[in-house]
C-alpha positions as CSV (number, residue, x, y, z in Angstrom):
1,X,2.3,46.9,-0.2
2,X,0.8,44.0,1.7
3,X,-2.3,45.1,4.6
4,X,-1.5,44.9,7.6
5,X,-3.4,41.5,8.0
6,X,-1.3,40.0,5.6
7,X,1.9,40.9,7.2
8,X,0.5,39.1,10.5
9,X,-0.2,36.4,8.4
10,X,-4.0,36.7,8.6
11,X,-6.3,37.6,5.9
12,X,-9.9,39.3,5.6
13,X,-12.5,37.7,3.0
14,X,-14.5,40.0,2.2
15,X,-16.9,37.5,0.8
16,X,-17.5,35.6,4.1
17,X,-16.7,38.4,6.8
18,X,-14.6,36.3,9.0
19,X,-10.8,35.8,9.1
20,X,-9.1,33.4,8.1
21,X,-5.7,32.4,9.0
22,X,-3.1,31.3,6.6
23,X,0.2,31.1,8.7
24,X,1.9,27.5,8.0
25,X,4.4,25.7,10.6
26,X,7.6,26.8,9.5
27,X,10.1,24.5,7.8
28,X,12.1,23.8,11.1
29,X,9.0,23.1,12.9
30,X,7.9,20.5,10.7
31,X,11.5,19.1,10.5
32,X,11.9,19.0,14.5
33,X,8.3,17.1,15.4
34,X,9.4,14.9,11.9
35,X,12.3,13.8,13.7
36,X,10.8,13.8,17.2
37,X,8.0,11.1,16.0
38,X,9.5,9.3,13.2
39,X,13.4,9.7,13.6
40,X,14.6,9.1,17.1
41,X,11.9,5.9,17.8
42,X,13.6,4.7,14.7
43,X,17.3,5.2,15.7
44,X,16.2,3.7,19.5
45,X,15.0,1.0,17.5
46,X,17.8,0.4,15.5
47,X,20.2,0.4,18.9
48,X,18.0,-1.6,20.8
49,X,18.8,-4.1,17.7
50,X,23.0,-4.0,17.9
51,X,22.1,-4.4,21.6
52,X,23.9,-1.3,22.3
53,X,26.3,-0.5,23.8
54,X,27.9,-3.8,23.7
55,X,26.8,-3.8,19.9
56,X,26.6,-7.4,19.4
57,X,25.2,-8.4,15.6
58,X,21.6,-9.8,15.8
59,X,21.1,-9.8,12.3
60,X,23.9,-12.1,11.7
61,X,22.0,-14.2,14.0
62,X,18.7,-13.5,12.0
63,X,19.7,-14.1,8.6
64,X,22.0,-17.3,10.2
65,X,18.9,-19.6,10.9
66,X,17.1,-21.3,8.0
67,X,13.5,-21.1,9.7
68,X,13.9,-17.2,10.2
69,X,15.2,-16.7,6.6
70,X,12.0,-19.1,6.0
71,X,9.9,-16.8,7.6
72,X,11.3,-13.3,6.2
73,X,10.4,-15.0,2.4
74,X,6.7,-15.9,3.4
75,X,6.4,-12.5,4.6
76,X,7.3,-11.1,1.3
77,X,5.8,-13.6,-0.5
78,X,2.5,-13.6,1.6
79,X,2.1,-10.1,1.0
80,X,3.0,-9.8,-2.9
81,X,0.4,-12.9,-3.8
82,X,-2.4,-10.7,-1.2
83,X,-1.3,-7.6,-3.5
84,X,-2.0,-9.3,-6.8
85,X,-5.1,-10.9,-5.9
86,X,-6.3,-7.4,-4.0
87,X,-5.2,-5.9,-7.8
88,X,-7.1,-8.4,-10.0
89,X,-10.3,-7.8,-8.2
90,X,-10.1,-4.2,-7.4
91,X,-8.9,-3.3,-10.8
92,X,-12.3,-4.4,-12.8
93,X,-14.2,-3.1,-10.2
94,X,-13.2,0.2,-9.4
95,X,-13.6,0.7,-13.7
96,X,-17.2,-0.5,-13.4
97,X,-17.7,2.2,-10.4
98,X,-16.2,5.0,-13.0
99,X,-17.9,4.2,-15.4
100,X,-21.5,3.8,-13.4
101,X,-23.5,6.5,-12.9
102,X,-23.3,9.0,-10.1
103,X,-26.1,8.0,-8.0
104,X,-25.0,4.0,-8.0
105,X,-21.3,4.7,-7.9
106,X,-22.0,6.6,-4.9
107,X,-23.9,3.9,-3.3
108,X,-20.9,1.2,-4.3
109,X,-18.6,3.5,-2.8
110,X,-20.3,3.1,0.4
111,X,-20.8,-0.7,0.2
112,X,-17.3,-0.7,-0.6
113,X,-15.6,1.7,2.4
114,X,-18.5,0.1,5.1
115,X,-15.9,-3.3,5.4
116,X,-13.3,-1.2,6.3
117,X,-15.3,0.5,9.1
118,X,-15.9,-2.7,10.7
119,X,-13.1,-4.0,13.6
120,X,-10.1,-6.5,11.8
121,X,-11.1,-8.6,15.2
122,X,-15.4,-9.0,14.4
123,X,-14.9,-9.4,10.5
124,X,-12.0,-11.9,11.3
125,X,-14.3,-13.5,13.7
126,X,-17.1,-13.6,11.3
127,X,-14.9,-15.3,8.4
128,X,-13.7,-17.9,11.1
129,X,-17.2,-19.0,12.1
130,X,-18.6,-19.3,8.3
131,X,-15.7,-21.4,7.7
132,X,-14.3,-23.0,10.4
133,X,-18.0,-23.6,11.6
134,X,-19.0,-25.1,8.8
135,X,-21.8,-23.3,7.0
136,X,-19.6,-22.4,3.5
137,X,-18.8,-26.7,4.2
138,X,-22.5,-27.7,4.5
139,X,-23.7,-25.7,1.6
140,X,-20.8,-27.3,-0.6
141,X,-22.4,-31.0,0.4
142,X,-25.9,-29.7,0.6
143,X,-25.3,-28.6,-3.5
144,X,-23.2,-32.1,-4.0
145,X,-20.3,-29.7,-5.1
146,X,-18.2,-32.2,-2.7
147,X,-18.1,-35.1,-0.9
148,X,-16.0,-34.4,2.2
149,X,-15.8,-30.8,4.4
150,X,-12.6,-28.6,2.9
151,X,-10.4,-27.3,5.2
152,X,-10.9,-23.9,4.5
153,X,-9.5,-22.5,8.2
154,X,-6.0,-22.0,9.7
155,X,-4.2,-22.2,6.7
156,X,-2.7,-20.5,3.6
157,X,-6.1,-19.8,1.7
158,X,-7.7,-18.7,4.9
159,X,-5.0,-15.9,5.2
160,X,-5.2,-14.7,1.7
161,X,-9.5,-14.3,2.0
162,X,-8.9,-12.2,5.1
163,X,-6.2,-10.2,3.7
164,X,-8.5,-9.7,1.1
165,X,-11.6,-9.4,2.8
166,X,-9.9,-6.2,4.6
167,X,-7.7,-4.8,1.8
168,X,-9.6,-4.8,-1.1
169,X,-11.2,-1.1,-0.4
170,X,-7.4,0.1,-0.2
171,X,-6.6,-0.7,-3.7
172,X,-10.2,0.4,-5.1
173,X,-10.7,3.8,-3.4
174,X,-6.8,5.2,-5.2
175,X,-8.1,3.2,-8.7
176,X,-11.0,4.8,-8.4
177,X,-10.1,8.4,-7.3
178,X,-7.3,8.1,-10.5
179,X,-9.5,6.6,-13.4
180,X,-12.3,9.2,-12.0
181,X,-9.8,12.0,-13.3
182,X,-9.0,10.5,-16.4
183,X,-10.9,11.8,-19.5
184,X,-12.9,10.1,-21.3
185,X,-12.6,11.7,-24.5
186,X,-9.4,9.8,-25.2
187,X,-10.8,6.7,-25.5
188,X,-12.9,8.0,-27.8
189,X,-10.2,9.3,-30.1
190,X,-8.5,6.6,-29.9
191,X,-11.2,4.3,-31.1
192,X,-12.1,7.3,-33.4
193,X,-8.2,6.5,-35.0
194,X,-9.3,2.9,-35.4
195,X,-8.1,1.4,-32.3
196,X,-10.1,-1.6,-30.8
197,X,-11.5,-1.2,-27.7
198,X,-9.2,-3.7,-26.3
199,X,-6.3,-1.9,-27.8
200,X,-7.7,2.1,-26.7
201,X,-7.8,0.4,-22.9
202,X,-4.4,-1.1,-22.7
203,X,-2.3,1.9,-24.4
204,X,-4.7,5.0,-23.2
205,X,-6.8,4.3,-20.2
206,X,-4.8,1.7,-18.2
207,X,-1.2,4.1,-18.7
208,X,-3.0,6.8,-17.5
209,X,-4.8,4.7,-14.0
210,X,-0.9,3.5,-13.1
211,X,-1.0,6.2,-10.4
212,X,-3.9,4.6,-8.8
213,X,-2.4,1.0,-9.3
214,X,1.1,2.2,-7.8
215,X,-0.7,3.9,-4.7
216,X,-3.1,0.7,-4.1
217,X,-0.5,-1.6,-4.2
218,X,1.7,0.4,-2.0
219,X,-0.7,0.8,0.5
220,X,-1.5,-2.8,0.3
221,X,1.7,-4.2,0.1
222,X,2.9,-2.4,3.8
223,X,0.0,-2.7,5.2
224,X,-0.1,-6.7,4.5
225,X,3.9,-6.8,5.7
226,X,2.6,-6.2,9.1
227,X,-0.7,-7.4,9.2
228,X,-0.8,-9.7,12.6
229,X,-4.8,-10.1,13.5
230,X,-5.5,-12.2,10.2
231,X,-2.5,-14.5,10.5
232,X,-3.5,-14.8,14.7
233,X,-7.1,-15.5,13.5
234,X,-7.0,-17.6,10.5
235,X,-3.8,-18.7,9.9
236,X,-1.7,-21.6,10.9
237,X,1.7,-22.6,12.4
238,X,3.3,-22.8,8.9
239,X,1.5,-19.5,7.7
240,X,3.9,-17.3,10.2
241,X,5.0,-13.8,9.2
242,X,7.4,-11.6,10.6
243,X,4.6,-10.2,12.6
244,X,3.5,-13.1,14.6
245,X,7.7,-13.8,14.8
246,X,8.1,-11.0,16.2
247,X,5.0,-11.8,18.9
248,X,6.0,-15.1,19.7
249,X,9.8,-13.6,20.5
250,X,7.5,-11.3,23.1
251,X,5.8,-13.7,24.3
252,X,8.7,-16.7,24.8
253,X,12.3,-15.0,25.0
254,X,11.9,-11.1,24.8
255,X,15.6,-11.1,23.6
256,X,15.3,-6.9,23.2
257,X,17.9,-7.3,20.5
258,X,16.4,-9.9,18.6
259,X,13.3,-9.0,18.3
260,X,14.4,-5.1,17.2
261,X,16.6,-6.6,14.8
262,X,13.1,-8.3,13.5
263,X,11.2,-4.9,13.7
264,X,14.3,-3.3,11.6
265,X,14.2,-6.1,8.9
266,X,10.2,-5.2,8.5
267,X,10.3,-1.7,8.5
268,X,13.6,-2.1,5.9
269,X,11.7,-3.8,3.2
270,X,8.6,-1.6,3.8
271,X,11.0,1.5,3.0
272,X,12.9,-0.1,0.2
273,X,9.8,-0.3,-1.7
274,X,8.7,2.7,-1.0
275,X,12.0,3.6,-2.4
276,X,11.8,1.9,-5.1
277,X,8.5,3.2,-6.2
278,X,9.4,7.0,-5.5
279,X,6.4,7.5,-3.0
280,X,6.9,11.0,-1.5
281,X,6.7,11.1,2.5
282,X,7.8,14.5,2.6
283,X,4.4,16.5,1.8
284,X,6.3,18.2,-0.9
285,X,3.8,17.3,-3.7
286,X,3.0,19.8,-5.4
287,X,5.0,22.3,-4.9
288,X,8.1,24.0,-6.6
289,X,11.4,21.7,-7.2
290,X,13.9,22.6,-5.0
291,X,17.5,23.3,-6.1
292,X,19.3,20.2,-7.6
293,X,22.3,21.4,-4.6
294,X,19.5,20.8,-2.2
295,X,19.0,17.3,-3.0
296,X,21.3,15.3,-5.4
297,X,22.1,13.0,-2.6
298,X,18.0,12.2,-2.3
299,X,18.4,11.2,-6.1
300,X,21.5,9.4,-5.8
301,X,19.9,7.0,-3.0
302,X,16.9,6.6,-4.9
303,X,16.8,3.1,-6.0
304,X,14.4,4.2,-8.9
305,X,17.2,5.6,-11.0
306,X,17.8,2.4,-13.1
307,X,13.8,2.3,-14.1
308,X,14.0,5.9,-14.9
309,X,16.8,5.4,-16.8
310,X,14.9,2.0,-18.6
311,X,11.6,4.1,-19.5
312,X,14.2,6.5,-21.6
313,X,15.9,4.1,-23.2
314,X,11.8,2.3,-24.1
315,X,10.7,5.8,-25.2
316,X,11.8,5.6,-28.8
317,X,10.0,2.1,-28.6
318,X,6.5,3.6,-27.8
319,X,6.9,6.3,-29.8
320,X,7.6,4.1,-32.7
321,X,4.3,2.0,-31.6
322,X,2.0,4.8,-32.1
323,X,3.1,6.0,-35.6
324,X,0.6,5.9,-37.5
325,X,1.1,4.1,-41.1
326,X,1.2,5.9,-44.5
């Protein structure tokens, strides 16, 4: 029989000699302020963009105009190419941090999380006045590495360094707190087995950091769909994103349904790949699987069924990969 504490849903430790209180939100309170903040600004949102309630079709409109399809591509595109250059940096140097000692991968950490402290605006300021004012320019000719200044501001290069500069720290911090958990012994026994060290990284250490790679670029990925202050500072007129589309409408128009229809088409693509890549929203990590009554239809619109289904069908593959020879 539970104490009495425990039945009020507060517990003595006896260690400590203070209470401590272990009653959780229940399940419908969670759901209501869930819906509250995510789920009715997203169906306003989604009104405001049929232009209820005369529901006329602004996507039709959208999707109808070459320089807005134009733009929805160099969004996506922007913000893949700023994901794989975030990845091939942060990727060698979040496995140098784990494999540095505690003391200096302690201080890297800190080096590393102190750009993202900073405000976008000042750090964005600061990459516009060592490159747009010159001094990166003048070093170049004072070295005789070229003859003429480059233009290294308000355009496509400019915007990838910023997104860079500011997103880097997002994909290192997941690699790092996933290779940090990965044990190290396996490599070892793999090149115990006669792997090479290029071989015991590829098919050991790097399968077991994808959850680190898949959270990164996640994070990354959204957060460069919507990034506005680094194409506003650094970019140009033919670096436009959905983002600054969707400021300009503000600015010129403010058609209400236009511009939700925008916001819509954004926040679609950011949930179709989180979709895609199975990231849980629902804080349900961790805990015990519900009954497959309970959510079949989650499964059914999860667009990750196919790759699932893929990895099965490559298992027999891998498996035949690591037999070992006679």
């Amino acid at each position: 029989m539970p104490d009495k504490g425990t039945q009020s849903g507060v517990r003595d430790d006896e260690d400590l000699g203070v209470k401590v209180h272990a009653r959780r939100p229940s399940p419908i309170v969670r759901r209501y302020w869930r819906i509250r903040v995510l789920g009715i600004p997203i169906v306003l949102l989604f009104l405001n963009s049929l232009n209820a309630p005369t529901f006329s079709i602004a996507y039709q409109a959208f999707f109808g105009q070459a320089a807005n399809v134009r733009v929805f591509l160099q969004t996506i595109e922007v913000s893949v190419v700023a994901t794989a250059i975030c990845f091939i940096v942060g990727y060698p140097t979040a496995y140098l941090i784990t494999a540095a000692s505690k003391s200096v991968r302690t201080a890297v950490l800190v080096f590393v999380a102190i750009p993202y402290l900073t405000s976008l605006l000042v750090a964005h300021i600061r990459v516009d006045r060592d490159a747009g004012g010159g001094m990166v320019n003048n070093m170049l000719l004072e070295f005789g590495l070229i003859s003429s200044p480059l233009p290294l501001i308000y355009n496509r290069l400019a915007v990838y360094v910023g997104m860079v500069h500011i997103m880097l720290q997002v994909m290192i911090l997941p690699l790092v707190s996933v290779m940090l958990g990965i044990d190290k012994a396996l490599m070892s026994a793999a090149r115990s087995m006669g792997a090479r060290p290029l071989a015991a990284f590829w098919r050991v250490f790097f399968p077991l950091g994808l959850p680190g790679v898949r959270s990164g670029s996640l994070l990354v990925f959204v957060l460069c769909l919507g990034c506005y202050i680094t194409l506003a500072a650094l970019g140009g007129l033919r670096d436009t994103m959905l983002s600054t589309f969707i400021a300009s409408q503000v600015e010129t128009s403010f058609n209400v349904a236009s511009i939700a229809a925008s916001a819509v088409i954004l926040l679609a693509v950011a949930a179709a790949v989180l979709a895609i890549f199975e990231l849980d929203l629902s804080g349900t990590q961790g805990r015990p699987a519900r009954p497959a009554r309970a959510y079949w239809w989650n499964r059914l619109l999860s667009l990750s069924t196919l790759a699932r289904y893929l990895n099965e069908l490559a298992t027999p593959y891998r498996a035949k990969r690591w037999t070992l020879p006679d």
